[in-house]
C-alpha positions in Angstrom: 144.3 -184.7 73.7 145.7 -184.5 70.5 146.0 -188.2 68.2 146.7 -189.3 64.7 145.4 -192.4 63.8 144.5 -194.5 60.5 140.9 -194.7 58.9 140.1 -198.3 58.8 142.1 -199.1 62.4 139.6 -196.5 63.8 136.6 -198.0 62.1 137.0 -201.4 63.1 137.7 -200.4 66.7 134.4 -198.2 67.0 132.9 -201.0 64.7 133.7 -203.8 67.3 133.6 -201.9 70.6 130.0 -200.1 69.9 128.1 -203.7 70.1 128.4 -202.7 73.7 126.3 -199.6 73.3 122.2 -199.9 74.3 120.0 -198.6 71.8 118.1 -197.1 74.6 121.1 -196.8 77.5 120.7 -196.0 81.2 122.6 -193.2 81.5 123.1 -190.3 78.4 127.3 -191.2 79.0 126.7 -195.1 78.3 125.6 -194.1 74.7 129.1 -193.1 74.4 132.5 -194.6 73.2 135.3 -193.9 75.3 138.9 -192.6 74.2 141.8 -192.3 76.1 145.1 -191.3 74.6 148.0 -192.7 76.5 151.8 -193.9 75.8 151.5 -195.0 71.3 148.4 -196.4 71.7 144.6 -195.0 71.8 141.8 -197.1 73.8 138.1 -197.5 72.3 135.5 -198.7 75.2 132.2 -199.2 75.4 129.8 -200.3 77.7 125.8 -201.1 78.9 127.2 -202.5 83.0 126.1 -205.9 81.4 129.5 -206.4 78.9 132.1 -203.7 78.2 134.8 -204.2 75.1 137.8 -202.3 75.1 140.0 -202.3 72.1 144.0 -200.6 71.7 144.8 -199.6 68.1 148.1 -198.3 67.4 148.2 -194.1 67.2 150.4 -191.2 67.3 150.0 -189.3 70.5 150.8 -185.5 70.5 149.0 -184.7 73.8 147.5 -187.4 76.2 144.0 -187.3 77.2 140.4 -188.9 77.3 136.9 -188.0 75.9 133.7 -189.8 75.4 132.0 -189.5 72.2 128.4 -190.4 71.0 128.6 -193.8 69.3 126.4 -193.5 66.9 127.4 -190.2 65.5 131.4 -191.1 65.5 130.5 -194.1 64.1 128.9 -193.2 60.9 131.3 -190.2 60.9 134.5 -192.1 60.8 132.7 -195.2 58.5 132.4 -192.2 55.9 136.0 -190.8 56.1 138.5 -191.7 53.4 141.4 -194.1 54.2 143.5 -192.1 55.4 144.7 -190.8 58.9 142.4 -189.2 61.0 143.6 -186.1 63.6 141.5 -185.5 67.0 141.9 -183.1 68.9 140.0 -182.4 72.3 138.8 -178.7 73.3 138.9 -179.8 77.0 136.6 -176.4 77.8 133.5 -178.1 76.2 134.8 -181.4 75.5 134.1 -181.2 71.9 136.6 -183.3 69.4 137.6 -181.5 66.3 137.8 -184.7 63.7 140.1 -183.7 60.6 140.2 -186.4 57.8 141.9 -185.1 54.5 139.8 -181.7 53.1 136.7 -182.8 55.8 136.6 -181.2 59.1 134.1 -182.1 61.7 133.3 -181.3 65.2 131.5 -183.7 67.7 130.6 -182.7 71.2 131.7 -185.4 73.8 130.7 -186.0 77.4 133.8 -186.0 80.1 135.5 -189.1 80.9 135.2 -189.3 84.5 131.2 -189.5 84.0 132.4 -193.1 82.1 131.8 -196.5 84.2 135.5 -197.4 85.6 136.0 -200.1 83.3 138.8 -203.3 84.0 141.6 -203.3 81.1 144.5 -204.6 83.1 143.4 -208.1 84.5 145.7 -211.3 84.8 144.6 -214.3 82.9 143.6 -217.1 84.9 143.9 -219.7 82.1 144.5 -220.0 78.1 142.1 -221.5 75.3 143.1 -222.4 72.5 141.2 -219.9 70.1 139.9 -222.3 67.4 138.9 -224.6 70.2 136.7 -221.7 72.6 135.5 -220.9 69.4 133.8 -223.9 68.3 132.6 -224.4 71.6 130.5 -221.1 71.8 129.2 -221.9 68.0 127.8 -224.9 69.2 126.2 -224.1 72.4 125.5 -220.5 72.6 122.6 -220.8 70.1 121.1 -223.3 72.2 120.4 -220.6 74.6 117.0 -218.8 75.9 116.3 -215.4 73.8 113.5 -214.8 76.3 114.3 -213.5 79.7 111.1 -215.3 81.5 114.0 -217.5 82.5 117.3 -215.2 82.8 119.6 -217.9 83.9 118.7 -220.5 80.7 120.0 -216.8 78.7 123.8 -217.7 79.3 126.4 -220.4 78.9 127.0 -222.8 81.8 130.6 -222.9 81.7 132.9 -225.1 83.7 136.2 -225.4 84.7 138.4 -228.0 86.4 141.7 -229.4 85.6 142.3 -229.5 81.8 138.7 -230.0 81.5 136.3 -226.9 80.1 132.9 -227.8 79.7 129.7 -225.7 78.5 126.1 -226.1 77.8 123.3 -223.5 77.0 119.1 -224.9 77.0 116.1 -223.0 76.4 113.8 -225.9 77.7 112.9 -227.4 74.4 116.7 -228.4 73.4 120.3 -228.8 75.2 124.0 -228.0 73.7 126.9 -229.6 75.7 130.0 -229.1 74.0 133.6 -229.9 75.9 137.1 -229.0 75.1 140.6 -229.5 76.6 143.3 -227.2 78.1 146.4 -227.2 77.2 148.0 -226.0 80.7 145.5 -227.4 83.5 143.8 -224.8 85.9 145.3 -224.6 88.6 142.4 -223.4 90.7 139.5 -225.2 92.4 136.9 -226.4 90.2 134.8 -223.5 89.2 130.9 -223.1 87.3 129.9 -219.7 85.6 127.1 -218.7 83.6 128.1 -216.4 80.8 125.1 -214.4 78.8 125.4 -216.0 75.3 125.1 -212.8 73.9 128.3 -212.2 75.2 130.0 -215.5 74.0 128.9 -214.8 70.6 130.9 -211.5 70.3 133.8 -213.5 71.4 133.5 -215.9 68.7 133.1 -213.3 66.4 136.5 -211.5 67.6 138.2 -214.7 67.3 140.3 -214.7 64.2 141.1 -218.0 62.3 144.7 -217.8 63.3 144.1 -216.8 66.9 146.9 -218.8 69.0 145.2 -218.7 72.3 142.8 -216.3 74.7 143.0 -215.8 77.8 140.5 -215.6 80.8 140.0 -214.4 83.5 137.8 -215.6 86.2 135.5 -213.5 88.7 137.6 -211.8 91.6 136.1 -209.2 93.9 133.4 -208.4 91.2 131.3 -211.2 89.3 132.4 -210.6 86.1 134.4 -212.7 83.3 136.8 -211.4 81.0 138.6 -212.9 77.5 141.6 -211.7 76.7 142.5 -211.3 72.7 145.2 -209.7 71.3 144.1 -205.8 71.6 140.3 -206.8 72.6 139.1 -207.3 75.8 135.5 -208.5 76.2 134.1 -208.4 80.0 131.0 -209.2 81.0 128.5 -209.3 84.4 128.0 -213.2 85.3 124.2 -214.3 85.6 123.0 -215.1 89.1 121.1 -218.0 89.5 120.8 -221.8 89.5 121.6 -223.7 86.2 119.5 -226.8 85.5 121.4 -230.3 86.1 121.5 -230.9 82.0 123.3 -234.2 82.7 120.2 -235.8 83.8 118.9 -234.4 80.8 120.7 -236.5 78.1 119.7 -240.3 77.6 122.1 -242.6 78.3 120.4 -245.6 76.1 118.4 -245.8 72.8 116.4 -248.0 70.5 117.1 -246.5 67.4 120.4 -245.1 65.7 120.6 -243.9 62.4 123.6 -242.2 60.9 123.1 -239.8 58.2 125.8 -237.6 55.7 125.4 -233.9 57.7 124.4 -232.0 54.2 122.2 -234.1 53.0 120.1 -234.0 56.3 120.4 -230.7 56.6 119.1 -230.0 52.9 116.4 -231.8 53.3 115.7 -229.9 56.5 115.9 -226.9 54.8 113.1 -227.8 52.0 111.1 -229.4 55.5 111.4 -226.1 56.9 109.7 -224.0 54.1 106.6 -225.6 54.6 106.8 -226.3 58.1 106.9 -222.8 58.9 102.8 -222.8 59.0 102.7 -225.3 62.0 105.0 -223.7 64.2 108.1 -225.6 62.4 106.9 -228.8 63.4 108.6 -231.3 61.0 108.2 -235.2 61.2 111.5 -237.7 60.8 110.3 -240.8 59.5 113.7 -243.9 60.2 112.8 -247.2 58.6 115.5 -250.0 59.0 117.1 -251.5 56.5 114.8 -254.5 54.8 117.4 -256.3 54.0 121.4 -257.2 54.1 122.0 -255.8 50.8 119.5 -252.5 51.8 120.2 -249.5 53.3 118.1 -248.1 55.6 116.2 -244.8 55.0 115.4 -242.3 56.8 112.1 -239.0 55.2 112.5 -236.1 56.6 108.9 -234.4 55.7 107.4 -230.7 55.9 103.5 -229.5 55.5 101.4 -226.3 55.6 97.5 -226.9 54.8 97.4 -223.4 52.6 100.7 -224.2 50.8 101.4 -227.7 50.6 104.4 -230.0 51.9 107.6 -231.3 51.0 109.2 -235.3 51.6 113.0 -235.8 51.5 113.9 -239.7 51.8 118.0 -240.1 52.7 119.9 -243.5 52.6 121.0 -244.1 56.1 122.6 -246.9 58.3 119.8 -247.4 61.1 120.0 -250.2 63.8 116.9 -250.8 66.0 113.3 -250.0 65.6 111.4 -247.9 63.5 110.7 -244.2 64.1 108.1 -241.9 63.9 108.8 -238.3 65.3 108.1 -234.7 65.6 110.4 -232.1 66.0 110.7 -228.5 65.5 112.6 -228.1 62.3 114.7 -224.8 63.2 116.0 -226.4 65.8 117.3 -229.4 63.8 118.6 -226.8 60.8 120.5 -225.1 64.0 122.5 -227.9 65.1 123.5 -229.6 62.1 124.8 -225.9 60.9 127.2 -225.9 63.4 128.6 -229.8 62.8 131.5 -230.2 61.0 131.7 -233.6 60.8 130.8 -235.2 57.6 128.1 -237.6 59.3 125.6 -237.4 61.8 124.1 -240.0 64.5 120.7 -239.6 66.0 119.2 -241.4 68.5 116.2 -241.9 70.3 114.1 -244.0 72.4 110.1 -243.2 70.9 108.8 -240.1 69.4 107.9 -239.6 73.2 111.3 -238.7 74.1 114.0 -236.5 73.5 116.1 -237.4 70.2 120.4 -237.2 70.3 122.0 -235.3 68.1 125.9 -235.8 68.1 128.6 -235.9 65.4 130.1 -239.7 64.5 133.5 -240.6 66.0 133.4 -237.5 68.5 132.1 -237.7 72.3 133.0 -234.4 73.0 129.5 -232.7 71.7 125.9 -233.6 72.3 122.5 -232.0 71.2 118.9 -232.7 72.7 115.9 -232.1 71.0 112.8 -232.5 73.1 110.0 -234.0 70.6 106.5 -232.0 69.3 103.5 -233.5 70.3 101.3 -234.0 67.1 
């Protein structure tokens, strides 16, 4: 194998495609990149047999081949080479890759590339997304998910697909994400549920450039496993097995209280709520009062306290219908979900401080957040 490639082409390829890599892998081959030289273009892969990401960056190919190198050490290598075009060339008699990079010459012993996990880089879409519109739907559900794995299920994205109709939702028990978003060409297929590991989602949104047109998808064939389908980037990943909780049963359908607030300014005062709430496991306390009059607005004090340091009160001007409110609820969580609105107001709604509070932008039905409440 013999290759020419660019500095920073090579970087970001190794720099995308290593998130796959374990800290502690399986196998001594899975802490490994692979590269295999073919036609004008070199492919980087990685994998853990949970996700694999496979990248093609444009190169000049003298000699055909493949190699797998540690991704750690061709990492930093290659992240400390000029900008200029890198030479590789594979020593197939102990798979070692000589690196040449301007005056700096390195050598970096590989492990053969039939001891790599076959990994799929030639699948079919099933379907196109829009990529601003997957995107927004993995910001505001994936964070939702578990980060323990005392559930494994609640650690993915419940992802569904019928018609021109995707749907997903991620819970951790204490708070639900439901976010849905709209094909442009229907699937075609029966309707179809997934749970994706959010971990995996997130790189996706990450890949996503601002002026991605669409990515595609394809859905689980012979083996459980989802792929998306970017422009030179495919991310696959193994599907989790289980049972995902009925969340629609979760989600009130009626309230006695509504406030709407402007999105900053709740989340500012959050934000000061949170410094102090730290102490008592982020329990924060939402105070709505009604409006006392026609010509007053309603109000709504968002309040934060630690017995050692002190607390902090935030009163907002707000347009409340209903009853009065007094509630409890973990503050992070609150600072989470108004991070990822982009609307410029907010509604919440609730029915008591014994029940879940609503979290959903104004004028949009197409995302909804529950909070289950702190007891006090």
């Amino acid at each position: 194998m013999k290759v020419s490639v660019l500095q920073d082409n090579l970087a970001k390829a190794l720099s995308t495609v290593s998130k796959a890599v374990d800290s502690k892998p399986q196998l001594p081959v899975l802490a490994n990149v692979l590269l295999v030289a073919e036609g004008s273009q070199l492919m980087v892969a990685a994998t853990n047999l949970q996700i694999s990401m496979t990248m093609w960056i444009g190169a000049k190919i003298t000699e055909p081949g493949s190699v797998t190198l540690p991704a750690k050490t061709f990492v930093d290598l290659v992240n400390n080479l000029s900008q200029e075009r890198v030479d590789l060339t594979l020593d197939q008699t102990n798979n070692t890759v000589l690196v040449r990079c301007g005056a700096t010459k390195s050598n970096i012993k590989g492990i053969d590339a039939d001891e790599f996990p076959p990994i799929m880089h030639d699948e079919e879409p099933d379907l196109h997304i829009e990529g601003r519109t997957l995107r927004g739907m993995i910001n505001q559900t994936a964070f939702a998910a578990a980060r323990e794995d005392t559930r494994p299920i609640l650690t993915g994205v419940y992802t569904e697909i019928e018609g021109d109709r995707i749907t997903m939702a991620a819970a951790d028990g204490y708070r639900l994400a439901v976010r849905s978003g709209k094909l442009e060409v229907p699937y075609g297929g029966p309707k179809t549920s997934i749970v994706i590991p959010a971990r995996v989602l997130m790189e996706v949104a990450r890949a996503i450039e601002e002026n991605e047109r669409e990515v595609g998808l394809a859905l689980p064939k012979k083996r459980e496993t989802v792929t998306f389908l970017l422009p030179h980037l495919n991310i696959s990943a193994q599907l989790l097995d289980g049972r995902f909780p009925d969340f629609s049963a979760i989600i009130p359908k009626s309230y006695v209280t509504q406030t709407v607030m402007y999105t900053d300014d709740l989340l500012r005062a959050c934000k000061r709520a949170e410094i102090f709430a730290r102490d008592s496991a982020y329990s924060g306390r939402l105070y709505v009062k009604p409006a006392g009059g026609p010509s007053e607005p309603g109000e709504v004090m968002v309040v934060g306290r630690s017995a050692e340091r002190g607390d902090n009160e935030g009163v907002l001007d707000a347009s409340v219908e209903g009853e009065p409110l007094d509630i409890s609820f973990n503050i992070a969580y609150l600072i989470d979900v108004l991070r990822v609105i982009e609307e410029q107001r907010v509604i919440f709604q609730s029915n008591g401080p014994e029940n879940p509070g609503v979290i959903r932008p104004e004028n949009r039905d197409d995302f909804v957040h529950v909070i289950m409440p702190m007891s006090r």
